[in-house]
N, C-alpha and C positions, 0 to 999 in steps of 0.2 A: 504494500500500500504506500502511497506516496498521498500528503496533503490530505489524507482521505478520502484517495480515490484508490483502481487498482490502476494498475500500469495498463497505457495504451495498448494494443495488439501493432506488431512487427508489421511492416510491409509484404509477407508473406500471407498465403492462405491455410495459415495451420495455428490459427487461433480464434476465440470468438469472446463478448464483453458484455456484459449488459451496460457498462454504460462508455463504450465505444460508438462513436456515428460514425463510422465509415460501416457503408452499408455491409460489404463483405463478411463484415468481423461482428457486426451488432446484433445481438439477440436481446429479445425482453427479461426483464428482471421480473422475479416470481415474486405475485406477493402474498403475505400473510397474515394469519389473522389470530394466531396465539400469539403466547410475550415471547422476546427475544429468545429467551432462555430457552422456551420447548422447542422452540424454532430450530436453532441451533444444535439442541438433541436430539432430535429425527435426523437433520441433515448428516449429522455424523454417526448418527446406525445407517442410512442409507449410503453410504460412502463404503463404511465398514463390511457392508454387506455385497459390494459389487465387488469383482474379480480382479485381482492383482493391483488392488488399493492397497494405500498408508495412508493414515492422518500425521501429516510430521510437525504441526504443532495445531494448537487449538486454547485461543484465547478468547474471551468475551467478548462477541459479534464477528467472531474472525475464524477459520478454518482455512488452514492449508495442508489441501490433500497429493501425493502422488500416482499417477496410475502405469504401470508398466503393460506394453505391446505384451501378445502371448507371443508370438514368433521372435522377433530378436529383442526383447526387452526392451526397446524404447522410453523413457520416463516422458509422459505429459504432467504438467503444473494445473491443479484445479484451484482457485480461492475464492471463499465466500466469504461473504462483506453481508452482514445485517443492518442495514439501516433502520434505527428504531421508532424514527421521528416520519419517516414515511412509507413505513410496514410494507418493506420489501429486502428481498435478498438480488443485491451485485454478486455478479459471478463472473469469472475470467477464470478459460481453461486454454491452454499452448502448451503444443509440442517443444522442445527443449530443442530436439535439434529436427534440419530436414527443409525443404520449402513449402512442402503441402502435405496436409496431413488424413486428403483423402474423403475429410468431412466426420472424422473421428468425434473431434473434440465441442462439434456441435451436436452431433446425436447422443453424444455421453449427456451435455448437461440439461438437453431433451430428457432424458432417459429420469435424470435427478427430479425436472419441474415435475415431472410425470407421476413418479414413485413419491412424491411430498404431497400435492395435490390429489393419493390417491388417501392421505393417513385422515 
């Protein structure tokens, strides 16, 4: 996080943001409607629960998670950002290395708004 945002998405197509406006890269930010705090506990069983995740730190309103490729281990970067004052979760997920990521890292945090909005 920088300033309180997350970091822009790279000139490549192997990242996405909710609050990035370059269109390539933007996806909507999920919003919610428990307090932060449950918010943030779903979001990391549902992390915890997908396949070849980590949580490598998890601080209040904040989660950064890693996901490894099944084929040669690639690590992508997920972080969530809880905003409390406008009951929504920022998300930023990029590949580490590579120029395109295939459309990975948008179907993953599909895959999160999905699995949260189903609790």
């Amino acid at each position: 996080m920088i300033n309180g945002r997350l970091a822009e998405c790279p000139n490549y197509p192997n990242c996405v943001s909710s609050q990035d406006k370059d269109s390539e890269h933007s996806i909507d930010s999920i919003p919610y409607t428990l307090s932060a705090k449950e918010t943030q506990r779903q979001l990391e069983s549902i992390i915890q629960a997908m396949p070849r995740s980590r949580i490598v730190s998890s601080q209040t309103g904040y989660v950064h998670a890693e996901f490894s490729s099944l084929l040669l281990g690639f690590v992508d970067d997920v972080e969530l950002a809880i905003d409390a004052k406008e009951n929504l979760i920022h998300f930023r997920s990029a590949a580490r290395l590579g120029r395109s990521d295939f459309g990975v890292n948008r179907r993953r945090m599909e895959q999160i708004r999905q699995q949260f909005q189903q609790h």
